[in-house]
C-alpha positions as CSV (number, residue, x, y, z in Angstrom):
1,X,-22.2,7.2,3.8
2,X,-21.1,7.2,7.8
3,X,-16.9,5.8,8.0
4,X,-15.3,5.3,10.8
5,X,-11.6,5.4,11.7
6,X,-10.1,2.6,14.3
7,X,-6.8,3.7,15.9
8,X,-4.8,0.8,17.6
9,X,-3.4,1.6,20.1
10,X,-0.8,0.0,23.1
11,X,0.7,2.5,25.2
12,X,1.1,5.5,23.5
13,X,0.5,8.1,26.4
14,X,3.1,10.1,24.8
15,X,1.3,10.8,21.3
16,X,-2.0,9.9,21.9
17,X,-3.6,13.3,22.1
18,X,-1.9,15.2,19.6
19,X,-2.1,12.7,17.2
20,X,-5.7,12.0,17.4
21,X,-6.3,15.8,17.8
22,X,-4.8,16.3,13.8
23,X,-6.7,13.7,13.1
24,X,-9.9,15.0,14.3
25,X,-9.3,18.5,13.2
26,X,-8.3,17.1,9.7
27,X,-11.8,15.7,9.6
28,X,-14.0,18.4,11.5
29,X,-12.7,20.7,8.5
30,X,-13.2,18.3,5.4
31,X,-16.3,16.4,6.6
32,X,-18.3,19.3,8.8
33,X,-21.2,16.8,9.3
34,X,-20.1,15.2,12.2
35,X,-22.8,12.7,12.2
36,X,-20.9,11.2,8.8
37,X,-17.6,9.6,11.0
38,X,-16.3,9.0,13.9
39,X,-12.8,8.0,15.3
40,X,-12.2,4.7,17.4
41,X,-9.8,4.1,19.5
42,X,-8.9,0.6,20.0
43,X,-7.0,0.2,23.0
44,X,-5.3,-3.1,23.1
45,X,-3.5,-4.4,26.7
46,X,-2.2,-0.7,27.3
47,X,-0.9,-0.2,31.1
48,X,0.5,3.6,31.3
49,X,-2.5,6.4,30.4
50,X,-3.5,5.6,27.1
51,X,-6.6,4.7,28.2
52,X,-7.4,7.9,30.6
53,X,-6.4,10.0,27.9
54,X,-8.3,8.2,25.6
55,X,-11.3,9.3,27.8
56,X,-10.3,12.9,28.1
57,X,-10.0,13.2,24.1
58,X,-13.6,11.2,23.7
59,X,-14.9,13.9,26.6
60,X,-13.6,17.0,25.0
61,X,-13.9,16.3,21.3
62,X,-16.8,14.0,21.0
63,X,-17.5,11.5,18.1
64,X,-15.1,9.6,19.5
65,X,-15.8,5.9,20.1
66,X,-13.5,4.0,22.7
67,X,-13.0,0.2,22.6
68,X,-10.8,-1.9,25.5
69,X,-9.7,-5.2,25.3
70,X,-7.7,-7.2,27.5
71,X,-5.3,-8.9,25.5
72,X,-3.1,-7.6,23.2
73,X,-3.2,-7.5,19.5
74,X,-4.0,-5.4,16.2
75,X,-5.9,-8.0,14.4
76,X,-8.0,-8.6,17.8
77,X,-8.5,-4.2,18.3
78,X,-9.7,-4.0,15.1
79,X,-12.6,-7.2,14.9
80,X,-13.4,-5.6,18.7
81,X,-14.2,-2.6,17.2
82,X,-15.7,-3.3,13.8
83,X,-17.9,-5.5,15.1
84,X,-19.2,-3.7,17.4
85,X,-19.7,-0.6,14.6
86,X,-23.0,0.6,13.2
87,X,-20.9,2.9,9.9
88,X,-21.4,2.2,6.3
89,X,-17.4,2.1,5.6
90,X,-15.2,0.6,8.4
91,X,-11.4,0.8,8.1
92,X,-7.9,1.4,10.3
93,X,-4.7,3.6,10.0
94,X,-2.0,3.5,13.0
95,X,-1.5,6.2,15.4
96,X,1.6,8.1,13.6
97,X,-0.4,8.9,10.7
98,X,2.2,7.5,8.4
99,X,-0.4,7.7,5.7
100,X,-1.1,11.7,4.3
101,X,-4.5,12.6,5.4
102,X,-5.3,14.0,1.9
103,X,-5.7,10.1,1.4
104,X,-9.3,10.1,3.0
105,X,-10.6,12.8,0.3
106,X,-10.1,10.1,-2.4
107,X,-11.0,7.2,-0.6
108,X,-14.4,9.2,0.0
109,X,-14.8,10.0,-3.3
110,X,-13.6,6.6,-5.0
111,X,-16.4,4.5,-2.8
112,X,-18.6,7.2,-3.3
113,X,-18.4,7.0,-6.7
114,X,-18.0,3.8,-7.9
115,X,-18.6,-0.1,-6.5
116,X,-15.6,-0.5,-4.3
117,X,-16.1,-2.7,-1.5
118,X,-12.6,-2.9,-0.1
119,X,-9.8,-0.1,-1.0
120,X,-6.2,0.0,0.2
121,X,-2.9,1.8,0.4
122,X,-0.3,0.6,-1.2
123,X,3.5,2.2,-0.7
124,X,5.1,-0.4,-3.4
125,X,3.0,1.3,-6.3
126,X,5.1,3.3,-9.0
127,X,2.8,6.7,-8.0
128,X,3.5,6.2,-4.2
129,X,5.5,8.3,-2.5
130,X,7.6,6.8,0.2
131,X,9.5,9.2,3.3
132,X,12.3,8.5,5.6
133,X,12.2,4.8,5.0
134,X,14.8,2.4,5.9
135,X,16.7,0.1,3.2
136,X,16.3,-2.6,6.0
137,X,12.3,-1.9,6.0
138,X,12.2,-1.4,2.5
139,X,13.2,-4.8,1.8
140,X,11.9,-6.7,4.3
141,X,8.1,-5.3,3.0
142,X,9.0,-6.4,-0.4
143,X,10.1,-9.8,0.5
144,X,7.1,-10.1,2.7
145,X,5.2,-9.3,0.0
146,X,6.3,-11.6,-2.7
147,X,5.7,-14.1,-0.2
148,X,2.3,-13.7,0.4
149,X,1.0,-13.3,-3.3
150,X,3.2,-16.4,-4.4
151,X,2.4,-18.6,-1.3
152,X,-1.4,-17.4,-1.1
153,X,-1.5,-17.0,-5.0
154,X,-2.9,-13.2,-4.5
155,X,-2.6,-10.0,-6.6
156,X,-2.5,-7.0,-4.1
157,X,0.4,-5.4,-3.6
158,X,1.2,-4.2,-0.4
159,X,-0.4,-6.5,2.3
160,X,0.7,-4.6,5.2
161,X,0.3,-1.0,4.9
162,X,-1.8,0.7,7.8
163,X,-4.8,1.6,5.9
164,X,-7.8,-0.2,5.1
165,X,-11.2,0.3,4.6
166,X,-14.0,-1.5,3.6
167,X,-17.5,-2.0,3.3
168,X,-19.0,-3.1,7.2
169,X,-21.8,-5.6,5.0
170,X,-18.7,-7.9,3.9
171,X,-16.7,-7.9,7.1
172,X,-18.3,-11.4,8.6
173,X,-18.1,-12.5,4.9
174,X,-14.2,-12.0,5.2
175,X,-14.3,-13.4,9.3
176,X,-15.7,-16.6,8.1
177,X,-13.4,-16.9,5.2
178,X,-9.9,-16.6,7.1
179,X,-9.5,-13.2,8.6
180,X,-9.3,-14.2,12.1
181,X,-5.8,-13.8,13.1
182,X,-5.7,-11.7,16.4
183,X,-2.6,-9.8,15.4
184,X,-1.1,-8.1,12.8
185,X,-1.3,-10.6,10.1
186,X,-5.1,-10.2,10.3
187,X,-4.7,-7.0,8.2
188,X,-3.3,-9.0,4.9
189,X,-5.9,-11.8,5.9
190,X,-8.8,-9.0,4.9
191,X,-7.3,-8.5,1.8
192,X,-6.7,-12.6,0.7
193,X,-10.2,-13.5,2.0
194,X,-11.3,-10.1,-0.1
195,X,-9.9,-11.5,-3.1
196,X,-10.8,-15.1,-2.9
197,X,-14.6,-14.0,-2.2
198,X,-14.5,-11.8,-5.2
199,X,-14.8,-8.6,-3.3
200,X,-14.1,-5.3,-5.9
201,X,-11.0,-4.0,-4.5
202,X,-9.2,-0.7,-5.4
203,X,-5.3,0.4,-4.8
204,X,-4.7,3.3,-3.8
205,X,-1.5,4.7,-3.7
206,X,-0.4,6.4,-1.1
207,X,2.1,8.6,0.1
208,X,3.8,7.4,3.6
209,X,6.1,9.1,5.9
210,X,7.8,6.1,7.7
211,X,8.6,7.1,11.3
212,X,11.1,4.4,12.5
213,X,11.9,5.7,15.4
214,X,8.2,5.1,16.6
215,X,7.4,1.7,15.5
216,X,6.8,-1.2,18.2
217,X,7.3,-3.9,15.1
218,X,10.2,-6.2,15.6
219,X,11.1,-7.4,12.5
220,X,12.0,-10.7,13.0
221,X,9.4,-11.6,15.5
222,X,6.8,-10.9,13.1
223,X,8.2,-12.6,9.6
224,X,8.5,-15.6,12.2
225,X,4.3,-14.8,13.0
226,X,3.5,-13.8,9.2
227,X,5.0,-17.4,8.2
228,X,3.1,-19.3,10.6
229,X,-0.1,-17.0,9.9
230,X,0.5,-17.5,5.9
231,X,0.7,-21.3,6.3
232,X,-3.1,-21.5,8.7
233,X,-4.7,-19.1,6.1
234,X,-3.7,-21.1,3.2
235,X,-4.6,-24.4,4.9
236,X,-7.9,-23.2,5.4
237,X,-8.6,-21.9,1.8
238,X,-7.2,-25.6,0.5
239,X,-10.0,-27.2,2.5
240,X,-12.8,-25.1,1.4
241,X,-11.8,-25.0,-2.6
């Protein structure tokens, strides 16, 4: 089975390399073949040096794939660069590695080993272990996520955690379905339009080391996106069911 990792990124000249260096060295030592993964970095509307460095990194580590586009967005990085992806297993986590690294082990293992076609993190699991969160952030994820499963009528748990992965066969399944949005939203949208097609998902939990002092998420700005997003997603399934 070939994965690979897609990295969003919007100027983040400062952490760029060293955080895609512990990234690649995490993998170079668990998964040796390097023929079985790559890393992608999806650059998204940056203007400082992401992109140069992105080019440095892709010159002087190799199996690095790099993806541009010109507008901005997550949802629009990540459907650039899956697309455009030849890997068995597709998925995302966010620059600042929030998400322990130990995490791809068992999600190796766990599509390895059984019929999982989508698997996610989850912090709001009773075996997750959350770091240095916020009560602010805390609560705002929860509420965000009672919305969605009472408003979409969905069962996952945690819609908005930065890591993903799922079978590349099902992705135009899930694009046709709903998961279109060109930002953030578009990462619950995979997991709705996963749910309403049937798709075998596992939870995994995870443990998550928030780093608030890094994040480019305005809270407000994007419930005020979420809501709007919600509303078009749910539209859509209404008209096909």
């Amino acid at each position: 089975m070939t994965f690979e990792i897609t990295i969003p990124v919007l100027n983040e000249e400062e952490t760029l390399q060293q955080q895609v260096s512990i990234l690649f060295d995490f993998l170079f030592e668990n998964f040796p073949q390097k023929a079985d993964w790559k890393i992608v970095i999806a650059d998204n509307g940056s203007t400082d040096k992401t992109f140069k460095i992105a080019k440095m990194l892709k010159s002087n580590l190799g199996n690095i794939r790099l993806i541009q586009t010109e507008k901005r967005g997550v949802g629009l990085a990540l459907k650039t660069s899956w697309l455009s992806s030849d890997a068995d297993l597709i998925g995302y986590m966010d620059l600042d590695l929030a998400t322990d690294l130990a995490h791809f082990l068992e999600l190796v293992q766990v599509v390895d080993n059984q019929e999982i076609d989508l698997i996610y993190g989850t912090r709001l699991h009773s075996k997750s272990e959350v770091i240095g969160r916020t009560l602010k952030r805390e609560i705002t994820s929860r509420i965000f996520n009672f919305l969605v499963s009472n408003y979409l009528r969905t069962s996952f748990s945690d819609g908005m955690c930065g890591f993903k992965f799922l079978k590349r066969k099902h992705l135009q399944k899930l694009i046709d379905a709903g998961a279109v949005s060109d930002g953030w939203f578009f990462s619950t949208e995979l997991l709705a339009t996963a749910e309403w097609n049937n798709l075998k998902i596992y939870e995994l939990p995870v443990k998550w080391t928030d780093d608030v002092g890094s994040s480019k998420v305005k809270i407000f700005k994007l419930a005020k996106e979420y809501l709007k997003a919600m509303e078009v997603l749910r539209q859509r399934k209404l008209k096909t069911t």
